[in-house]
FISEVEX-432045 format. One record per atom (N, C-alpha, C, O): chain; residue number from 1; atom name; x, y, z; residue in three letters. Coordinates in pm, 1 decimal, decimal comma, always signed. Layout:
BEGIN
<A NUM CA <X Y Z> ALA>;
...
***
This chain:
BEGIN
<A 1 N <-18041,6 -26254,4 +3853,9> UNK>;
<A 1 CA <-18061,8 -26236,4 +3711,8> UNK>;
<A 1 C <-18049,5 -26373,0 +3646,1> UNK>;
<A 1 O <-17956,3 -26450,4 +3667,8> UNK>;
<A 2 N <-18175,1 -26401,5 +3545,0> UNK>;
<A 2 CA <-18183,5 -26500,2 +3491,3> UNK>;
<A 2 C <-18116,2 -26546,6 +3369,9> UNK>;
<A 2 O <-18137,8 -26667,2 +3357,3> UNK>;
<A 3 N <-18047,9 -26503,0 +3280,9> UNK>;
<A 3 CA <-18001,4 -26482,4 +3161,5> UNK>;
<A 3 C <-17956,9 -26596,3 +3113,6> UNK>;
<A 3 O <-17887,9 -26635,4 +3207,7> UNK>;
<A 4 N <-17951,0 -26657,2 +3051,2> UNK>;
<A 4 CA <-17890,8 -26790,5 +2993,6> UNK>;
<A 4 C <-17782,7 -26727,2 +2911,9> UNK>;
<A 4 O <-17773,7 -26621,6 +2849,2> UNK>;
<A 5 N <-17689,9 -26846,9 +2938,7> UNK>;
<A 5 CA <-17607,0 -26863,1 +2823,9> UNK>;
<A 5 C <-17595,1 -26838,9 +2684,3> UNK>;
<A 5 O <-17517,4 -26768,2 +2620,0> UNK>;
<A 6 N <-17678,5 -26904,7 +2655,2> UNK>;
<A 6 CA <-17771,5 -26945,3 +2517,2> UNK>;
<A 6 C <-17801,4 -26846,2 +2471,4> UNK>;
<A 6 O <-17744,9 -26796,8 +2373,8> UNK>;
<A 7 N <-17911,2 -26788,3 +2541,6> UNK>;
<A 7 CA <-17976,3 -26652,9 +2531,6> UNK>;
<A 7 C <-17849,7 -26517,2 +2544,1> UNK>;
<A 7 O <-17871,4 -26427,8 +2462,2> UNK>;
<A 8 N <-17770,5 -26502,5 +2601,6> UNK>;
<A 8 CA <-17643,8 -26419,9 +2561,8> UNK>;
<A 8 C <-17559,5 -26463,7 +2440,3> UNK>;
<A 8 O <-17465,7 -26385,7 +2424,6> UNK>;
<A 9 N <-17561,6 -26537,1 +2373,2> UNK>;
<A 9 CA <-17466,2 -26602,3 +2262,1> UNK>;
<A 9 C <-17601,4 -26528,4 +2175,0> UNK>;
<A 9 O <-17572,3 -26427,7 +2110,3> UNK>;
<A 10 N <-17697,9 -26559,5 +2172,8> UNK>;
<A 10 CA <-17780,6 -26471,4 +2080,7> UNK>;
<A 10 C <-17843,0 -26346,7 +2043,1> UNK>;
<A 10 O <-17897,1 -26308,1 +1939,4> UNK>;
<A 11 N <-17815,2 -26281,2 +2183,9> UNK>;
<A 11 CA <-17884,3 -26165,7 +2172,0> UNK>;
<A 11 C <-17782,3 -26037,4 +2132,2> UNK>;
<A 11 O <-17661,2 -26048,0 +2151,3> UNK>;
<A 12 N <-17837,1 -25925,0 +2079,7> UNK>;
<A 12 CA <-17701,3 -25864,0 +2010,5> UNK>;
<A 12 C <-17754,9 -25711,9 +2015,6> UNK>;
<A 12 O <-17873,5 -25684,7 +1997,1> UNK>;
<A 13 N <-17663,0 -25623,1 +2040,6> UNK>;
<A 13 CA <-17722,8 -25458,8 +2077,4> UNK>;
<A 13 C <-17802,6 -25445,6 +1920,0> UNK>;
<A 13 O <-17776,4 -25498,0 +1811,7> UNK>;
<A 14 N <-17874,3 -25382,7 +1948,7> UNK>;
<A 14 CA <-17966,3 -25304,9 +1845,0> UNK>;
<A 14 C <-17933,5 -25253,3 +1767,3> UNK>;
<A 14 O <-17978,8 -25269,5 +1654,0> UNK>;
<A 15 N <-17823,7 -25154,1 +1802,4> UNK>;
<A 15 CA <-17791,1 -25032,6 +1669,6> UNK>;
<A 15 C <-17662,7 -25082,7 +1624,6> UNK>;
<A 15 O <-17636,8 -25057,5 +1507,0> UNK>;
<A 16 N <-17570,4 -25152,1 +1695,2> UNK>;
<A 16 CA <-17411,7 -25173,2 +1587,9> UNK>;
<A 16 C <-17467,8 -25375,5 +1542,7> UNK>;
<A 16 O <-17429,5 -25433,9 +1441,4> UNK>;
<A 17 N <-17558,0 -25435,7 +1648,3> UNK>;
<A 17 CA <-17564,2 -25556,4 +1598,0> UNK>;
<A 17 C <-17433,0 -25710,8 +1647,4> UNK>;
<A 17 O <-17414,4 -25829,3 +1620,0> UNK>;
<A 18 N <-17379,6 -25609,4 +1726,1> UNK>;
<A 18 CA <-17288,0 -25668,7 +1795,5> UNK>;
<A 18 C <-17318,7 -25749,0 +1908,5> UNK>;
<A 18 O <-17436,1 -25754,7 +1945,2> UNK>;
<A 19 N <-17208,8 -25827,1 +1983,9> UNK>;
<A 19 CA <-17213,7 -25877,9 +2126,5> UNK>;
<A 19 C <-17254,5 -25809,8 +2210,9> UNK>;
<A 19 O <-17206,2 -25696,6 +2211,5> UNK>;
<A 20 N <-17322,5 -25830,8 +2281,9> UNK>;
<A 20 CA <-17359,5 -25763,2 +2437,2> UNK>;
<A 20 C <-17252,4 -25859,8 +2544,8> UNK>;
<A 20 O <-17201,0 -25969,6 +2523,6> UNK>;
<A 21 N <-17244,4 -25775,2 +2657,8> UNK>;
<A 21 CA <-17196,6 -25873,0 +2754,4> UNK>;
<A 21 C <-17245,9 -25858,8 +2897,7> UNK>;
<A 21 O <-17293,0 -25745,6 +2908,6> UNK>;
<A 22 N <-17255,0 -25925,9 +3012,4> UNK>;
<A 22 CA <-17341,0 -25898,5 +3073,9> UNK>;
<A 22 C <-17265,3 -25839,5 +3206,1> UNK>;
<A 22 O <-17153,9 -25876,7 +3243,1> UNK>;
<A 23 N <-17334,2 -25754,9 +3261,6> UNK>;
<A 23 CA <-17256,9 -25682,3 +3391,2> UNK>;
<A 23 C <-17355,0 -25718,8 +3480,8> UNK>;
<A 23 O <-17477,5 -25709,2 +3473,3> UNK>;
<A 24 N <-17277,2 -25765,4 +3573,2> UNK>;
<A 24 CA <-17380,2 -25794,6 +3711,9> UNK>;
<A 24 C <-17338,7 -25689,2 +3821,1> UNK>;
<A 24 O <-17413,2 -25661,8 +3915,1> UNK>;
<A 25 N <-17232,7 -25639,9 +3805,4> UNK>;
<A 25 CA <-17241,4 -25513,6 +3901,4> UNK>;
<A 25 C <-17332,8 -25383,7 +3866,7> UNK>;
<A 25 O <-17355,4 -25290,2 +3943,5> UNK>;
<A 26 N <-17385,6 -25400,9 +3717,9> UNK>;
<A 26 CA <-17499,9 -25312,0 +3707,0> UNK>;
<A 26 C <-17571,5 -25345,2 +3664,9> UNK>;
<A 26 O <-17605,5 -25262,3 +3580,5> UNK>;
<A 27 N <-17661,9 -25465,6 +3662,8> UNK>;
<A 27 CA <-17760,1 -25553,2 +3586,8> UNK>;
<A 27 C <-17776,9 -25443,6 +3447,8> UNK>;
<A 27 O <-17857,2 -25351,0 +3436,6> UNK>;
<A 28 N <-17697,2 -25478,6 +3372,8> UNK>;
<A 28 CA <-17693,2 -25439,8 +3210,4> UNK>;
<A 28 C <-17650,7 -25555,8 +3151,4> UNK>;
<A 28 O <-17615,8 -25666,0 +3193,7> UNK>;
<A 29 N <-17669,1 -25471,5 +2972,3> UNK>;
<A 29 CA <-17614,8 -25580,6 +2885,5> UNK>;
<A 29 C <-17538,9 -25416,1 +2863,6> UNK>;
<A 29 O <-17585,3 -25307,8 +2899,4> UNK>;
<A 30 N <-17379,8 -25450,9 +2776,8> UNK>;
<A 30 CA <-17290,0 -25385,2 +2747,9> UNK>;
<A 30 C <-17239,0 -25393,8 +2616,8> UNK>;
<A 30 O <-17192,2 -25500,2 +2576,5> UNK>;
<A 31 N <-17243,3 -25288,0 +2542,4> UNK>;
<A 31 CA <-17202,6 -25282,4 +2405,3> UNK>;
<A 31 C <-17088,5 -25188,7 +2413,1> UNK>;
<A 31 O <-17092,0 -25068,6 +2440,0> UNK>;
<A 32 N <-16966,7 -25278,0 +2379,7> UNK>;
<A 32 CA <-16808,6 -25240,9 +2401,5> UNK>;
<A 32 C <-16807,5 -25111,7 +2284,3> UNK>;
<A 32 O <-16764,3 -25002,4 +2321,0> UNK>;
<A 33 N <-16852,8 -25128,1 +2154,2> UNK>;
<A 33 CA <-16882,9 -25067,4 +2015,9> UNK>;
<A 33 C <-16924,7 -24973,2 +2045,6> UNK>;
<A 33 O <-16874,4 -24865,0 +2075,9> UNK>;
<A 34 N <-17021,7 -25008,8 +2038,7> UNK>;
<A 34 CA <-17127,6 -24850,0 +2088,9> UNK>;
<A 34 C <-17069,6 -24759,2 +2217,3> UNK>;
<A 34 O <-17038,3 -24641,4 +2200,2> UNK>;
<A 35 N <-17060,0 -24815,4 +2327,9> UNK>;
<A 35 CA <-17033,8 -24766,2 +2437,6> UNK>;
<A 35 C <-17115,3 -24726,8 +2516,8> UNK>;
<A 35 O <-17112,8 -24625,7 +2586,9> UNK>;
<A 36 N <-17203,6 -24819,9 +2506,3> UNK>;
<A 36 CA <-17398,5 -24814,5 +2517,5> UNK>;
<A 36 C <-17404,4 -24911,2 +2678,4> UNK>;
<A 36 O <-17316,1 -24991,3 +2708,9> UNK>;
<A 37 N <-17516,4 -24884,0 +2758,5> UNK>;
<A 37 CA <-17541,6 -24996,1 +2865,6> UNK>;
<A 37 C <-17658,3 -24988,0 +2842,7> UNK>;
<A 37 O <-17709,3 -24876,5 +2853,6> UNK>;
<A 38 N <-17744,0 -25105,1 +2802,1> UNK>;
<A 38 CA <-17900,6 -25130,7 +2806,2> UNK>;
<A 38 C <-17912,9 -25229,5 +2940,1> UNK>;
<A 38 O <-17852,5 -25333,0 +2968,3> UNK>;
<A 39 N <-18033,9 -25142,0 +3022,9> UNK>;
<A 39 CA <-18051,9 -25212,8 +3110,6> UNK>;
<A 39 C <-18153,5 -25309,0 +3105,5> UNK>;
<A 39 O <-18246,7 -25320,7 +3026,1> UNK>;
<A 40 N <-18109,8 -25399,3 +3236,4> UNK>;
<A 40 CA <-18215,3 -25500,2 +3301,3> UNK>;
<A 40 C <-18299,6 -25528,5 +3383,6> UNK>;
<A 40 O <-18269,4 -25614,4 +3466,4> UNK>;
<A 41 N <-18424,6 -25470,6 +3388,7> UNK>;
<A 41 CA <-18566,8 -25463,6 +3464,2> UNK>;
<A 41 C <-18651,8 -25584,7 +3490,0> UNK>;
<A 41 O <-18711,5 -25643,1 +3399,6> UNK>;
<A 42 N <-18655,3 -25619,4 +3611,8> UNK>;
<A 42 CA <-18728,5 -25757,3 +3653,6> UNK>;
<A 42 C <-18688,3 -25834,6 +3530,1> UNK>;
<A 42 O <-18765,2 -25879,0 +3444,9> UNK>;
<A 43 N <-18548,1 -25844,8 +3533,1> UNK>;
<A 43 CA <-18475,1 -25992,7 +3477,6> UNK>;
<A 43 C <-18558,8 -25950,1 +3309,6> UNK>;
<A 43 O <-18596,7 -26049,6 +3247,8> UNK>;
<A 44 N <-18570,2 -25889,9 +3279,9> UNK>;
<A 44 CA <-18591,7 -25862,5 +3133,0> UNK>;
<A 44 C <-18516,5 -25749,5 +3099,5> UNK>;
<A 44 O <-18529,2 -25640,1 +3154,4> UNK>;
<A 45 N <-18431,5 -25778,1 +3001,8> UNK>;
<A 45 CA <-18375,5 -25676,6 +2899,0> UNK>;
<A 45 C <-18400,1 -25610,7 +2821,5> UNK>;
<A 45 O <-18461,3 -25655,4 +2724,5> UNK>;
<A 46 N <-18368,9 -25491,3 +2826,8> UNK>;
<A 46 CA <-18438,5 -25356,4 +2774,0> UNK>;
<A 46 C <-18348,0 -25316,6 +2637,1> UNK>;
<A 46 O <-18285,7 -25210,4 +2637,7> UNK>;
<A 47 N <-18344,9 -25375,4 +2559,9> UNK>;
<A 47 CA <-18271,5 -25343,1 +2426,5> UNK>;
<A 47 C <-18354,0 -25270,5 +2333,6> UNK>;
<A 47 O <-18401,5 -25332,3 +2238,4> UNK>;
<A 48 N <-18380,0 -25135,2 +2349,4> UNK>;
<A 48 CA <-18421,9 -25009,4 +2345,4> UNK>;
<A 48 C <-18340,9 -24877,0 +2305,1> UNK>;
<A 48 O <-18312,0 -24807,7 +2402,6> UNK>;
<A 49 N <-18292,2 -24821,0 +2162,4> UNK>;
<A 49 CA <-18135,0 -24771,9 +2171,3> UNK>;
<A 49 C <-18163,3 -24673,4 +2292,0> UNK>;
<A 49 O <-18082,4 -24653,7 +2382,7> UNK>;
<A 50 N <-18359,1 -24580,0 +2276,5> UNK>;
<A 50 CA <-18367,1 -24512,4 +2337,7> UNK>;
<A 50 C <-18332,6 -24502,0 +2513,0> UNK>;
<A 50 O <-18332,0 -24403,6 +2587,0> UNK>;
<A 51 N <-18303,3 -24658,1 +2543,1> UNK>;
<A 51 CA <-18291,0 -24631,0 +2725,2> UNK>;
<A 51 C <-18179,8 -24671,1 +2741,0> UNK>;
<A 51 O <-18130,0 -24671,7 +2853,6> UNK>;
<A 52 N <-18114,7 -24713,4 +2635,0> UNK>;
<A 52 CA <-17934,3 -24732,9 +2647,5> UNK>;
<A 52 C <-17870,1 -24573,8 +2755,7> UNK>;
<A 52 O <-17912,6 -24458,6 +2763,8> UNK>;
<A 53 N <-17790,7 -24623,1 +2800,8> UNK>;
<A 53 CA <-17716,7 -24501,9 +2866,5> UNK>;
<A 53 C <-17565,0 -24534,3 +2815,8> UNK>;
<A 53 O <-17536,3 -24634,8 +2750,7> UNK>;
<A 54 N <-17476,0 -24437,2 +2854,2> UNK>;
<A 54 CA <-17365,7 -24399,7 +2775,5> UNK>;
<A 54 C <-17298,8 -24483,6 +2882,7> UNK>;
<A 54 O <-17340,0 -24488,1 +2998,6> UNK>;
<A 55 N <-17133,5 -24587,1 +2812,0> UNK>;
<A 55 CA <-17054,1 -24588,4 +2946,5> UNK>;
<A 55 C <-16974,4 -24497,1 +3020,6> UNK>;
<A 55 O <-16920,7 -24401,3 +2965,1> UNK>;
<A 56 N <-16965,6 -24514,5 +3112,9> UNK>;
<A 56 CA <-16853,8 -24421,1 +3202,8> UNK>;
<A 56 C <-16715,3 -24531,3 +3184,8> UNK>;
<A 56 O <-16700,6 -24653,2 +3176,5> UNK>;
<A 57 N <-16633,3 -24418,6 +3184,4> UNK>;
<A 57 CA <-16522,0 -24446,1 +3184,8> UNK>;
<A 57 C <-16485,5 -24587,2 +3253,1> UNK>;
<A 57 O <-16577,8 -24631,5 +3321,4> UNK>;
<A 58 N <-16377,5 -24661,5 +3248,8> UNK>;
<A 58 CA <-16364,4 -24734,2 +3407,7> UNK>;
<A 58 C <-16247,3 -24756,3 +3420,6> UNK>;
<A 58 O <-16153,7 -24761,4 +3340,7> UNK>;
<A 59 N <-16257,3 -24771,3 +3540,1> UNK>;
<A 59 CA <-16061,8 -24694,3 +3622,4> UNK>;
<A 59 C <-15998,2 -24842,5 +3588,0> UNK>;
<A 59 O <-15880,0 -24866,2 +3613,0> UNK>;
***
């Protein structure tokens, strides 16, 4: 996954407008707020509220 730095300092979930952060154990971006995971398809990010998925819990 290609993601810059740069490009994470700027990019921001859709619906609260917040930080994303990036998960490499599930190629997502992560909205702590929301509780949203928008995924990442051939190294492009899908910031879409519609393909966001919900988080799961984590132990």
């Amino acid at each position: 996954m290609n993601l810059t730095s740069r490009l994470l300092e700027i990019i921001a979930c859709p619906k609260c407008k917040g930080p994303l952060l990036l998960s490499m154990a599930s190629d997502a971006l992560l909205c702590q707020h929301c509780a949203l995971s928008y995924p990442i398809r051939d190294e492009i990010p899908v910031l879409l509220i519609d393909e966001a998925l919900p988080l799961t819990a984590q132990p």
